[in-house]
N, C-alpha and C positions, 0 to 999 in steps of 0.2 A: 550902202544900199539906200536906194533913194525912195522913197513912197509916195504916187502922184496920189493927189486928192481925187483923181478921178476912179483911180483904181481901186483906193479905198473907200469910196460913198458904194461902189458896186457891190463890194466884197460883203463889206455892213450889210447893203440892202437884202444879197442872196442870204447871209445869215438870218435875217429876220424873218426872209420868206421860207423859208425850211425849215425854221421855227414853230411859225404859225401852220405852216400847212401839213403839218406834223400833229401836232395838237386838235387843227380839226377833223384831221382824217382818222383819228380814235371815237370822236365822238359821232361820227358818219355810220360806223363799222358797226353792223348789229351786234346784242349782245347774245354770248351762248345761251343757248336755252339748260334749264338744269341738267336732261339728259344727257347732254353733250360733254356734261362736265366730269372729265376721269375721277370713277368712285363712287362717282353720285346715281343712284337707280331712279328711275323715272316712276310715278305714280302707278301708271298701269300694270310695271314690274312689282310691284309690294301690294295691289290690288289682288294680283295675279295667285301668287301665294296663299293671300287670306281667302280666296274665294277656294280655293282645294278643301280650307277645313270646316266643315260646317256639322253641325249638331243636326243628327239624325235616328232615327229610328227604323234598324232590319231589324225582319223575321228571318229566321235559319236554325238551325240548329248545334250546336256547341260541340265541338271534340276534341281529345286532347291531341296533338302532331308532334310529336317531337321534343317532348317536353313543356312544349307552348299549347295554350289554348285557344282555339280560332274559331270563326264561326262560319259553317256552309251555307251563306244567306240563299236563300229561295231563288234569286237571279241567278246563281252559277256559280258568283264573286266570293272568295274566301278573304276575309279577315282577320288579320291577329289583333287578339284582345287585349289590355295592357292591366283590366283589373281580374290579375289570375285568383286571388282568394276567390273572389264574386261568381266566376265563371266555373269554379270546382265544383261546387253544389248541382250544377246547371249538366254536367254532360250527359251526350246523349238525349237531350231534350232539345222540344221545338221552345224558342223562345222569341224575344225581342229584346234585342239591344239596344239601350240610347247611350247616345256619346256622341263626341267631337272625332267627325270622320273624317280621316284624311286622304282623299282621294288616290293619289297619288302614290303614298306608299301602303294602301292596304292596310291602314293600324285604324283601330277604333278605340279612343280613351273612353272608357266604361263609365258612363254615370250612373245604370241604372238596366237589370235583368230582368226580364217581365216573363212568367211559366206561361204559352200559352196553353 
């Protein structure tokens, strides 16, 4: 088998150009954005979240349900309370609850029982 030099300057030259034009068309391609990245949650998703729990204070009133203690806030919205020692003393009373309220699931971590 014979190999002309012409055949071979070609062959070279397309290796080198599929080389190069391989290499610049990575760096051409924009890059993923984080979101885009399987796994990865985007800012506005983890924003998202922490804006459900925020530290608040209802008025309502305290009763026991089901073994659990909750509170009929004044709006309508029923809450379970998570500091049941704190909330035993309280039933049956109007009060105000402060805590870290979580929208979403209706729980209020109890900081603090106010008689009104």
């Amino acid at each position: 088998m014979r190999i002309y030099p012409r055949n071979l300057l070609l062959v070279l030259t397309l290796g080198v150009f599929t080389l190069t034009a391989t290499s610049g068309w990575a760096s051409l391609r924009p890059a993923m954005p984080p979101q885009s990245v399987p796994g990865a949650q985007s800012n506005s998703m983890q924003m998202g979240h922490k804006s459900q729990i925020k530290t608040k204070s209802i008025s309502g009133t305290i009763v026991k349900s089901g073994g659990q203690y909750v509170l009929h806030a004044s709006s309508g919205q029923v809450y379970q309370l998570s500091g049941a020692s704190r909330a035993k003393a309280y039933v049956g009373k109007t009060v105000t609850v402060t805590g870290k309220v979580n929208a979403s699931s209706h729980l209020i971590d109890v900081q603090s029982i106010q008689s009104q």
